[in-house]
C-alpha positions in Angstrom: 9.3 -1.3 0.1 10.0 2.3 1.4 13.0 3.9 0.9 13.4 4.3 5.1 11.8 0.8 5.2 14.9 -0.4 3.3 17.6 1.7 5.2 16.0 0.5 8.6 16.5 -3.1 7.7 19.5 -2.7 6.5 20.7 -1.2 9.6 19.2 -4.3 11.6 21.3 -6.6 9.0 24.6 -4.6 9.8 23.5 -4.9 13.4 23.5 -8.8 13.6 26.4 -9.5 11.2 28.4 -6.7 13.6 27.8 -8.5 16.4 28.2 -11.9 15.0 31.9 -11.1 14.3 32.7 -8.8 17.4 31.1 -11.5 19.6 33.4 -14.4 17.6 36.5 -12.5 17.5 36.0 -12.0 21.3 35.7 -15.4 22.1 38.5 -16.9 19.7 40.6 -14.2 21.1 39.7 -15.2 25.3 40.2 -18.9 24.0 43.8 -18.5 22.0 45.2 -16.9 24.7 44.7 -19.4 27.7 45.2 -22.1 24.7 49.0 -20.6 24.2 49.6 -20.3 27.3 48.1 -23.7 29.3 50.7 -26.2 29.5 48.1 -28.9 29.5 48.0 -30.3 26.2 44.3 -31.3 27.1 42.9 -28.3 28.7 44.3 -25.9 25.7 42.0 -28.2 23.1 39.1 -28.2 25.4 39.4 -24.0 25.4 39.7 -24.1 22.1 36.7 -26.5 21.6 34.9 -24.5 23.9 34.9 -21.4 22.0 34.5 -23.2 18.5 30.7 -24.6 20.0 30.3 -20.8 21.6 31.1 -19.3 18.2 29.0 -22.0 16.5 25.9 -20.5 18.3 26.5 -17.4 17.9 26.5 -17.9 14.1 23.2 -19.9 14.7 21.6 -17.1 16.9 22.7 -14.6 14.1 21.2 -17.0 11.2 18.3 -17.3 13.0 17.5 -13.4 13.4 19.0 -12.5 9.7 16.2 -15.0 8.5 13.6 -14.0 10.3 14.2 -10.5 9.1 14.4 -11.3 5.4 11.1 -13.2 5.8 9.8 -9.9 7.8 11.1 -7.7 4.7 9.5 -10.5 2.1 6.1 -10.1 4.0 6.0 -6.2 3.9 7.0 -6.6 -0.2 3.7 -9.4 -0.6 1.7 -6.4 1.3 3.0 -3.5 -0.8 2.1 -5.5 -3.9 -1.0 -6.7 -3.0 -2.3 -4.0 -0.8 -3.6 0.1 -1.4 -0.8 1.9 0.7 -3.1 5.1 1.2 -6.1 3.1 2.4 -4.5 0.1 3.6 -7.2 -2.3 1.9 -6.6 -4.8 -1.1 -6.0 -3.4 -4.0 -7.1 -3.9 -7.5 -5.2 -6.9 -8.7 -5.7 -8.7 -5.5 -9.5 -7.9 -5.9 -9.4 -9.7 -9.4 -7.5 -12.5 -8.0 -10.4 -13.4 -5.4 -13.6 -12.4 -7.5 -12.4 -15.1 -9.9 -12.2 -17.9 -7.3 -15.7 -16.6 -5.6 -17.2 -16.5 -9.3 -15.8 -20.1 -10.0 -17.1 -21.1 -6.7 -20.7 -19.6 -7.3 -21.1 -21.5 -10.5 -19.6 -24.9 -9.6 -21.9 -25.0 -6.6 -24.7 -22.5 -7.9 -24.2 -20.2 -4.8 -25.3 -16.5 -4.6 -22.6 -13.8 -5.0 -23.5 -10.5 -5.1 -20.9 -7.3 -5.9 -21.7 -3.6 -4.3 -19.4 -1.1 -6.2 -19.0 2.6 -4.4 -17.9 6.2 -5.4 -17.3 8.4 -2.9 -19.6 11.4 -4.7 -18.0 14.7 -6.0 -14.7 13.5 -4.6 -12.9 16.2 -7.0 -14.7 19.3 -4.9 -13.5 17.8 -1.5 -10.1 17.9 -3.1 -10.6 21.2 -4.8 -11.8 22.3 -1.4 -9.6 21.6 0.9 -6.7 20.3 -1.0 -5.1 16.6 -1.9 -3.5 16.0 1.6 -7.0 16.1 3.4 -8.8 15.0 0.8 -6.6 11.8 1.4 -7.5 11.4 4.7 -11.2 11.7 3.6 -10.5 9.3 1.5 -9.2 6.9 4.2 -11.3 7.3 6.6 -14.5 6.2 4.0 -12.2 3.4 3.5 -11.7 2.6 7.3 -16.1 3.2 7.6 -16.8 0.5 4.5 -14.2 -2.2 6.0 -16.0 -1.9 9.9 -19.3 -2.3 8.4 -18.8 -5.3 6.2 -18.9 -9.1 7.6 -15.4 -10.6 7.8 -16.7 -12.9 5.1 -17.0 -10.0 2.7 -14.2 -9.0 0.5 -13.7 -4.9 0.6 -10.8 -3.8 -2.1 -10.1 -0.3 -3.4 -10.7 -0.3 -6.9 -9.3 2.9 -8.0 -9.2 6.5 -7.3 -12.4 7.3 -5.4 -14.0 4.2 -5.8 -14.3 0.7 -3.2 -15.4 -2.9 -4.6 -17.6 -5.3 -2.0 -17.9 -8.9 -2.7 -20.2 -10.6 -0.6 -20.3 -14.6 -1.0 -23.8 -16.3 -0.7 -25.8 -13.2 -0.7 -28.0 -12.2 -2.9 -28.9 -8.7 -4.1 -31.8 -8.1 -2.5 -29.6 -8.6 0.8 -26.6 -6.6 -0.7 -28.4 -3.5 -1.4 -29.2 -3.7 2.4 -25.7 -3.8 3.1 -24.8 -1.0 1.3 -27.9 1.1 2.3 -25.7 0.3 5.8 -22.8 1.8 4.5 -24.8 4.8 2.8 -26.1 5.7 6.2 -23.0 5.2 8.2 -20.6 7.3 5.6 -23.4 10.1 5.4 -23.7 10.5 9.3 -19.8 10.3 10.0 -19.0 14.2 10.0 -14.7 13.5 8.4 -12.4 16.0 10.7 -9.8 17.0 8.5 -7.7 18.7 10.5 -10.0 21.2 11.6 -12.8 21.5 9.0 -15.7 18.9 8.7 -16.3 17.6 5.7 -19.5 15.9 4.6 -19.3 12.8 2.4 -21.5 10.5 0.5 -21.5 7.8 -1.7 -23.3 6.2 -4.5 -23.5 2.5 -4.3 -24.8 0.0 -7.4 -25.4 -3.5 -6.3 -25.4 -7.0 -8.6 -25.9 -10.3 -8.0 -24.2 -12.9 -10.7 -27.0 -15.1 -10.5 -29.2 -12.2 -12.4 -27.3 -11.3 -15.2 -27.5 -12.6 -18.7 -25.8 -16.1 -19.8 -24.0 -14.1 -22.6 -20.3 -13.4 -22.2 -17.7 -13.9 -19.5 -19.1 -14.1 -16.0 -16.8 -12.1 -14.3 -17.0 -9.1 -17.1 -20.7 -9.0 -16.9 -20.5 -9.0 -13.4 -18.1 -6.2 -12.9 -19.9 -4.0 -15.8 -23.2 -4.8 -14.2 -22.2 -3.4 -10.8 -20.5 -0.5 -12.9 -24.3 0.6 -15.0 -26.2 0.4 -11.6 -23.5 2.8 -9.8 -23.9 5.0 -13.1 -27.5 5.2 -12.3 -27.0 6.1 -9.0 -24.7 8.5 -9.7 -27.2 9.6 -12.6 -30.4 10.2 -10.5 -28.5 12.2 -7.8 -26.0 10.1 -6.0 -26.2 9.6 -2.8 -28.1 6.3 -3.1 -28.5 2.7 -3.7 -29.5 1.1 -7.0 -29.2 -2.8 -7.9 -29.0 -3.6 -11.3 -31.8 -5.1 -13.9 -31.4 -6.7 -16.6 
């Protein structure tokens, strides 16, 4: 959590314990009063009854929001860990996390999974170029391009620096490397506005299905590393293409 993330809910937690006790002295206060003063034994307790139920839901009213802004503070922590804060997608370790269950599911029920990794090609010059605050938005906004282009059933995660990780369940490469021809095409036509200049991106893009690699070592290693040789390819015979991995 941000620093002004933390000093903003801790200003709304001061705000609801502050009124919590202004609003209960204020109301033991107007019920002591006509208490100590009534001469009717009955009608002082039923004042002062009163205001112990008004105070009571107060404090319940005050619970209730105080909770519902820790659970609003635990939810931002759960997306800080689990999410890239520049890009906004998954990160890494959430990535890992959900290509184990898809590659557990693929082999119980001998499903297609495929994998398209991407690197945003000579990422280092944009950044010489025009510096590390645009190149951050450059970055972004090829983040914002892969996750609109992508079926909702496709997991999208940054993987690190200037490259993104697809996982598509129950599609095989053939169909993958379509998918990220897609994305190809639709990062190279997108002009990036930085601010003034226009930047032109591409990527490289190596595609592998699980269901074509070797029997020989941990599934989700050879996938990964699979993926990883056919975006070296790629990246090898000029970048700014698609390759799918062979064995």
């Amino acid at each position: 959590m941000t620093p002004t993330t933390k000093s903003q809910s801790r200003k709304n937690a001061w705000r609801i314990f502050n009124f919590q006790s202004v609003a209960s002295m204020a109301v033991i206060v107007a019920a002591v009063f006509p208490a100590m003063l009534l001469d009717d034994r009955s009608l002082a307790l039923a004042s002062v009854l009163a205001a112990a139920a008004v105070v009571l839901g107060l404090s319940l009213f005050s619970s209730t929001r105080l909770m519902r802004l820790i659970e609003g503070c635990h939810d931002k922590i759960a997306t800080l860990t689990t999410h890239d804060d520049l890009t906004g997608l998954p990160n890494r370790r959430w990535f890992f996390d959900r290509l184990d269950e898809e590659v557990d599911r693929a082999g119980r029920y001998g499903n297609a999974l495929s994998m398209i990794m991407i690197d945003i090609d000579h990422f280092k010059d944009v950044n010489n170029s025009f510096g590390h605050p645009l190149g951050d938005l450059a970055l972004a906004e090829v983040a914002r391009l892969i996750a609109a282009n992508v079926r909702t059933s496709d997991i999208v995660a940054r993987y690190g620096g200037e490259e993104f990780v697809v996982l598509l369940p129950e599609t095989t490469a053939e169909r993958a490397s379509r998918a990220a021809e897609k994305l190809r095409i639709v990062v190279e036509v997108n002009d990036i506005s930085l601010e003034g200049p226009e930047v032109k991106v591409t990527i490289s893009c190596g595609v592998a299905e699980i269901g074509a690699l070797p029997k020989a070592g941990k599934a989700r290693d050879s996938f990964i590393l699979a993926a990883d040789k056919a975006l070296t390819r790629a990246k090898e015979n000029g970048r700014n293409q698609v390759i799918e991995f062979t064995a």
